[in-house]
N, C-alpha and C positions, 0 to 999 in steps of 0.2 A: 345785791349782785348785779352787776351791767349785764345790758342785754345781749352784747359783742359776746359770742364765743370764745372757748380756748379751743384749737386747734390740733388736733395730736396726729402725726403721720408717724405710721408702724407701727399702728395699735395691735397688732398682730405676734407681734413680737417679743420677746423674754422682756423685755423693759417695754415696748411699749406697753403692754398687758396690763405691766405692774402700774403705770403709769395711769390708765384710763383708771384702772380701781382706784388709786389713790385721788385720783380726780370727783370722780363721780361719791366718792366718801366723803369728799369736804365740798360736797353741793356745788362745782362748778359746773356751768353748760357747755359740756365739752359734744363735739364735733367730732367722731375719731377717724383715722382713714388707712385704710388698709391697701394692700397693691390691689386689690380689685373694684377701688373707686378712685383711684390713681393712678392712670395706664405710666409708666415711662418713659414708654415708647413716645408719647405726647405730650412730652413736659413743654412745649408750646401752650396749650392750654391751661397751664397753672395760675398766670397772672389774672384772669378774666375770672379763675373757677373764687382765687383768693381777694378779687373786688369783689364780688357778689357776695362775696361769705363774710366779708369782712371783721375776722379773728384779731384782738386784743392781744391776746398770746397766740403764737404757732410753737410747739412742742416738736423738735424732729426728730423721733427714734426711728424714724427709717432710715438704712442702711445696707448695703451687698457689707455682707461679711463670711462671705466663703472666700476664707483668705489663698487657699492655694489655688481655686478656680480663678482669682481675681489673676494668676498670672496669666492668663490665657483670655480671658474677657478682660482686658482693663479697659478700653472702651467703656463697658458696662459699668464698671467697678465706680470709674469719674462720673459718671453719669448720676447715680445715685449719692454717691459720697462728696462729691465737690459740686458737680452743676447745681442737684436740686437746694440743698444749702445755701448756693452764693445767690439763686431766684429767691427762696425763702429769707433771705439777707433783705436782699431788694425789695420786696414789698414791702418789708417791717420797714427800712427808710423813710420810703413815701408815704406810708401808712400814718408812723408814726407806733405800731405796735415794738411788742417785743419779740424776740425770738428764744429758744432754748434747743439747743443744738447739742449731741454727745459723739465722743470724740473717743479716741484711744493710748495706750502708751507704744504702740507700735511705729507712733510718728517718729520716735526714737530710736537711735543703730542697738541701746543695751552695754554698751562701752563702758557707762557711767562705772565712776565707783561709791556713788550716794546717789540717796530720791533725786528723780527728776523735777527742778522748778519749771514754774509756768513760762519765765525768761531765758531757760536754755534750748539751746539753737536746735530743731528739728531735723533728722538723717535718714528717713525712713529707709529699710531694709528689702522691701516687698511692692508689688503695686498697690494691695490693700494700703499699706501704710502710706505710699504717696498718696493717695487718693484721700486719704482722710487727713492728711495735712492740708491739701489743695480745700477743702471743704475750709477747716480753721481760719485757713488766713483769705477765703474771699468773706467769710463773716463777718473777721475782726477788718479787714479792710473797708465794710461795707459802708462804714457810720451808721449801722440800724444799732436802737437798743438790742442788748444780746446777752445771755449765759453760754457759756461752753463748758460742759462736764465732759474731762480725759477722767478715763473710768480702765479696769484692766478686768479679765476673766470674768466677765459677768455670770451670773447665775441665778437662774431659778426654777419655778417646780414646773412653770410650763414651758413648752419649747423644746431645742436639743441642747445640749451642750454637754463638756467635758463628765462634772459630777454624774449629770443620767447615763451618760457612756459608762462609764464607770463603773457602776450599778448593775446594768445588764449586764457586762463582760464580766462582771465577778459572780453571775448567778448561772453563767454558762461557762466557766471557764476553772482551772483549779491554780493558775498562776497566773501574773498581768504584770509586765513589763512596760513601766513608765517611765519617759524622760525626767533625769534628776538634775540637769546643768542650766534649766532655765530658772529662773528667780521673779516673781510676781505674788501679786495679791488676786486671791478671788472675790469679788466685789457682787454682793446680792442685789437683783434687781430691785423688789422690793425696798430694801435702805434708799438705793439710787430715787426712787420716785419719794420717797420720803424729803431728800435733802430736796430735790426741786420744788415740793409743795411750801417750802421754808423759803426757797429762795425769791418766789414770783412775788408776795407783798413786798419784800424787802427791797426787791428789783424796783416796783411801781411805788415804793415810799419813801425810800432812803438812796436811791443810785445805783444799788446792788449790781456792778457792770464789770464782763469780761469773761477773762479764761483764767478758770480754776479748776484745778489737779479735784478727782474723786475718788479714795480710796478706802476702805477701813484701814486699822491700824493692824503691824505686823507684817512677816513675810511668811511664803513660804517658797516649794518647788513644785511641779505636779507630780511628782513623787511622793511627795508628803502631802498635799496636797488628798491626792489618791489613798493613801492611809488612812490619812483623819474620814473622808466620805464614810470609806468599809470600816473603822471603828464604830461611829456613829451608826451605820446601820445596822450592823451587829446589835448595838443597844437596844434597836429597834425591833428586833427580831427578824429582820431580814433573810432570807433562804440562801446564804453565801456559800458559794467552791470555794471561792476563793477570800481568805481572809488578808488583815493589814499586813500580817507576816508574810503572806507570797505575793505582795508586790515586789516586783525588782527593780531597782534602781539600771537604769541605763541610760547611754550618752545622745546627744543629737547627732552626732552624725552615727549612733547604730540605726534608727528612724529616722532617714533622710526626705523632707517633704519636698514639694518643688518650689514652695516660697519660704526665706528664711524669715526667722521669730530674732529680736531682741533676746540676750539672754540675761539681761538685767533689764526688769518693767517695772522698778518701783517709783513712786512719786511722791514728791511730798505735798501733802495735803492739809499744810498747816494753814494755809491763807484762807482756805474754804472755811474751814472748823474755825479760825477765829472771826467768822463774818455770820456764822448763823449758829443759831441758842439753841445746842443740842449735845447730848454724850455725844462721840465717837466710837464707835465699838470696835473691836478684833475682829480680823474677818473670819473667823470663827463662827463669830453667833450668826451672822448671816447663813451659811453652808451649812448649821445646824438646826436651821431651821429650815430650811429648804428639802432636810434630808426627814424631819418629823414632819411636814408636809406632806413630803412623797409615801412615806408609811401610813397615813389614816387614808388613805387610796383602797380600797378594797373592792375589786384585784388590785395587787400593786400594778402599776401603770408607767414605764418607765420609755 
């Protein structure tokens, strides 16, 4: 193993989390760095903190992703999603390291009527979504070696997001009304840190370089989505009001947010899956593990 670290900002995070474990399982010297060893406020000092440190890999799962706050902060929103990125770009250049960068389907209007390739034109909807396009292409603009993983509804057992929503409102609630007109994949952190620990020898052996769509296989809606969760814990023994059967299907504009969503996020992710030696799963097995996770919790803990 060299002695350069690998580098991981957002260790704090549903993916970065997953990421530092997967790291620290296959023996590398990882570095992690969370927003409280990383002001933003003084992304000035990044260059100086990333000579001294001098990281082989830098890993960026940090990201602002409070998407409807981002309409109100986009300032913040670029700061984190495209400045620190296009700095983390820049070193890897001069460095000569790598980068691994993750990205969204949100960079997309949802128009499509098939997966989105990694070669179709970017629309985003939101300032989250500009911002994290703005991110994409000072990377791929940058010349540093680089991964970029577009990834959609992430998920896992720590953190917030949709599924633990889910969970609690069906253990306080006796009905749950979910939007049924958006179309995506729920994509488990975990898998996502999986594909990357495949992708980094590959990168540094074979040329392994760019932007690749990362998805499981399959769709669904959070509607269904929201189903499968409360089936699953039902399995689990879970304390549910509310079961698969009282979720209700409803439309985006009965839930009107103040940033709009894509209502088609699918991608195809067939260029990744034929570059690294692995199944592909249904996003299934992911979200059903994450929900047998959250079950051996005792208290449950959502």
């Amino acid at each position: 193993m060299a002695a350069e670290p690998v580098l991981l900002l957002g260790a704090a995070g549903q993916l970065g989390h997953a990421l530092k474990q997967a790291l620290e399982q296959a023996a590398y010297p990882v570095v992690a760095w969370t927003r409280a060893d990383l002001d933003l406020r003084h992304l000035s000092e990044l260059p100086l903190r990333l000579a001294q440190l001098k990281p082989r890999w830098v890993l960026n799962a940090a990201a602002y992703t409070a998407v409807d706050k981002a309409q109100t902060e986009p300032d913040q929103a670029h700061l984190v999603n495209a400045q620190l990125p296009a700095m983390l770009a820049e070193y890897a250049k001069a460095s000569g390291a790598a980068l691994m960068h993750f990205s969204s389907d949100y960079v997309f209007n949802g128009r499509s009527n098939r997966p989105y390739l990694e070669t179709d034109a970017t629309d985003p909807l939101s300032v989250y979504g500009q911002s994290k396009r703005d991110g994409d292409a000072a990377v791929q603009a940058s010349g540093a070696r680089h991964l970029i993983f577009r990834s959609s509804w992430v998920v896992a057992a720590h953190g917030q997001n949709f599924l633990k929503t889910m969970l609690r409102l069906a253990t306080e609630r006796d009905q749950l009304k979910v939007v049924a007109d958006q179309t995506g994949v729920p994509t488990a952190a975990a898998w996502l840190a999986e594909l990357a620990l495949l992708a980094m020898p590959l990168a540094d052996r074979q040329g392994l370089n760019g932007l690749f769509h990362a998805t499981p296989s399959g769709q669904t809606t959070w509607h269904g989505y929201a189903q499968h969760v409360l089936l699953q814990a039902a399995s689990h023994g879970w304390p549910l009001k509310a079961t698969a059967d009282q979720v209700l299907p409803i439309s985006t504009a009965q839930y009107p947010l103040p940033a709009q969503r894509p209502a088609y996020g699918l991608l195809d992710s067939r260029l990744l899956a034929r570059s690294l030696p692995c199944d592909w799963p249904d996003w299934q097995t992911g979200v059903d593990q994450v929900v047998a996770q959250l079950s051996q919790q005792r208290p449950l803990k959502i």
